[in-house]
C-alpha positions in Angstrom: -7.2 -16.1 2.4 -8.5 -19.3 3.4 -10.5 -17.8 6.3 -14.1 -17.4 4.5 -15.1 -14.2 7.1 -11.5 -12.7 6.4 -11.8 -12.4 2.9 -12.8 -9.1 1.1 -15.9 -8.6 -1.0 -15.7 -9.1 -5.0 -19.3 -9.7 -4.4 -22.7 -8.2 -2.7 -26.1 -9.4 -2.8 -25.1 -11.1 -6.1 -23.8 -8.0 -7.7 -20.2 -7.5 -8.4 -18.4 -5.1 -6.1 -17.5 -1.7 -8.1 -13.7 -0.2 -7.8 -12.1 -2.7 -7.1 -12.4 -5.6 -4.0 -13.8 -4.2 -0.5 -12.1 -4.8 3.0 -13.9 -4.0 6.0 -11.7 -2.6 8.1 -12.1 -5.4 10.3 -10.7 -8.2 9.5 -10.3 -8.8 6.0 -6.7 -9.7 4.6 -4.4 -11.5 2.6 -0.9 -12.9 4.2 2.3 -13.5 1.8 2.1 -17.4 2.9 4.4 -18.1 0.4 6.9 -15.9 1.5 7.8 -12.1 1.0 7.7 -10.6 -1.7 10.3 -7.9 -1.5 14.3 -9.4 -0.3 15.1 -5.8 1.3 13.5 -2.5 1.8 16.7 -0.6 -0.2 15.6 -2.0 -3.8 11.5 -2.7 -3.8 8.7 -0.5 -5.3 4.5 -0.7 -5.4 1.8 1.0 -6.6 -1.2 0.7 -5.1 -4.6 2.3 -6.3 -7.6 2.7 -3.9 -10.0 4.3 -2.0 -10.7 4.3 2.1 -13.9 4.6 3.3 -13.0 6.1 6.9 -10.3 7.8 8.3 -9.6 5.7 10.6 -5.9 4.3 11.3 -5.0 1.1 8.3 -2.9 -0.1 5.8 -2.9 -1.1 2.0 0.0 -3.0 1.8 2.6 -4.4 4.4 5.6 -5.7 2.7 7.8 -5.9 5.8 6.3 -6.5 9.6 8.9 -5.0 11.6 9.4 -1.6 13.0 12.5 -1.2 12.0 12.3 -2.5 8.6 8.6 -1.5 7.6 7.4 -0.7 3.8 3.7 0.4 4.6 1.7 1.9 1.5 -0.5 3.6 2.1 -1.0 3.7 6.0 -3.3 6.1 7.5 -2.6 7.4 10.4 -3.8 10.5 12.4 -6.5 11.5 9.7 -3.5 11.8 6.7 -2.1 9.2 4.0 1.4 7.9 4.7 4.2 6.2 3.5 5.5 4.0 6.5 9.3 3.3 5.7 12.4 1.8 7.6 11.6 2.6 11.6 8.5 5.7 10.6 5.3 4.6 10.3 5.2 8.4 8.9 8.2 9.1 6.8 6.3 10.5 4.0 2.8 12.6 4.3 1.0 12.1 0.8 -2.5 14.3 1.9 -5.3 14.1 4.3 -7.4 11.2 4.1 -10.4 11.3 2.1 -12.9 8.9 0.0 -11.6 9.4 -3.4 -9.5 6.7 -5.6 -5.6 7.5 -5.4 -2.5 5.6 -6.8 0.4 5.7 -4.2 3.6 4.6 -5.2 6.7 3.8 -3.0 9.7 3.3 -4.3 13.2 2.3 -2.5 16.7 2.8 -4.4 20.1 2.1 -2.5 20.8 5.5 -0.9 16.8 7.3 -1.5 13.4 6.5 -1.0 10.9 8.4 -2.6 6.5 8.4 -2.2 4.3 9.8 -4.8 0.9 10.6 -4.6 -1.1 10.5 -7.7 2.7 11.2 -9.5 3.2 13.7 -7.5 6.2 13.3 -5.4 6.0 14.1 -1.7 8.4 13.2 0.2 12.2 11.5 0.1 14.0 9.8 3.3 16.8 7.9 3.2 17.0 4.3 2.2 17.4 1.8 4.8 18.7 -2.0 4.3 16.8 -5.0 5.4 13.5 -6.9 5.5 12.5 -9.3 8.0 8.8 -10.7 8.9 6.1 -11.6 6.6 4.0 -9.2 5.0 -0.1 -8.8 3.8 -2.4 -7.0 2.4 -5.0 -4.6 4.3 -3.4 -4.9 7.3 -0.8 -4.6 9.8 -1.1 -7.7 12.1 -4.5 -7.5 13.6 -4.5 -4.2 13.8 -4.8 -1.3 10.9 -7.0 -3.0 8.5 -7.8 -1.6 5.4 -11.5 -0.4 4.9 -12.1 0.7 1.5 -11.7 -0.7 -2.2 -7.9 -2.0 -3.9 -8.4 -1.8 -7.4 -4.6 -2.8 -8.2 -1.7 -3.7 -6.3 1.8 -3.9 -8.3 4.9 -4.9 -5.9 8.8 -5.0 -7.7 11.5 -6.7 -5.8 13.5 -3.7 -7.2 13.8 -0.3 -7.6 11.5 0.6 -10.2 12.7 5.0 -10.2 13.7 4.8 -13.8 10.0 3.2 -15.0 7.7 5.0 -12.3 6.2 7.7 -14.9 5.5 5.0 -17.3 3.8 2.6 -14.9 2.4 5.3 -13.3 0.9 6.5 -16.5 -0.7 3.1 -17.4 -2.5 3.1 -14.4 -3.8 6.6 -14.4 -4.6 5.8 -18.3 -6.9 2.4 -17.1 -8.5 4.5 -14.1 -8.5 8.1 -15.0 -7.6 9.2 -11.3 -5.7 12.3 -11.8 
């Protein structure tokens, strides 16, 4: 993010920022300039570990801008955690949103798409084919910006079902979240 007043904290008054780098839920963000980083929402996975400070309506990661072709985790919307996949920006309900660290995980295999909260699976939709737009992280397009702390972001360009309980593991193991 080369926009200094868009870029998330590491840092506050000199003292490194704790769990992880803090977006404001206004305008901080990262863009994938380079290009994104999934080539279609029927083989991609991430895991995403953080904590929102409000309950208000924003995104962790946005790996496809479209409506049709979205991979949104997590987005909150209407006071609850989502996974936002193919044309819902609700096809999976993970919990109600809270202040406490989570790992969400998406993944997306040819024919099923699954979202786990904390390993815990809740939710399966049917895979869709597709990706178009640029993505970013903490936010969809100007509006739904993260506010809270991302402690670790992990994106696949593939469907990452067979591995999920070990990565998932190694992550819980490093931040002892569930």
């Amino acid at each position: 993010q080369l926009t200094a007043g868009s870029q998330p904290k590491i840092v506050d008054a000199g003292v490194l920022v704790t769990g992880g780098i803090d977006f404001d839920g206004v305008d901080d963000h990262f863009d994938f300039s380079s290009g994104n980083p999934i080539t279609s929402i029927d083989a991609a996975s991430a895991f995403f570990v953080g904590s929102s400070d409000s309950s208000s309506n924003q995104c962790g990661i946005n790996i496809s801008q479209s409506a049709s072709q979205r991979f949104y985790l997590p987005a909150m919307n209407s006071d609850s955690f989502r996974f936002g996949y193919a044309d819902s920006l609700t096809a999976v309900t993970f919990a109600s949103s809270n202040t406490s660290e989570h790992l969400f995980t998406g993944i997306a295999g040819a024919s099923t798409t699954s979202g786990y909260y904390d390993g815990e699976l809740k939710g399966t939709v049917s895979s869709a084919t597709g990706v178009s737009g640029s993505g970013e992280i903490g936010s969809i397009g100007s509006v739904y910006r993260w506010d809270g702390r991302m402690r670790e972001i992990i994106i696949y360009d593939s469907d990452q079902s067979a591995n999920r309980e070990a990565i998932e593991a190694n992550i819980n193991n490093q931040y002892d979240i569930y």
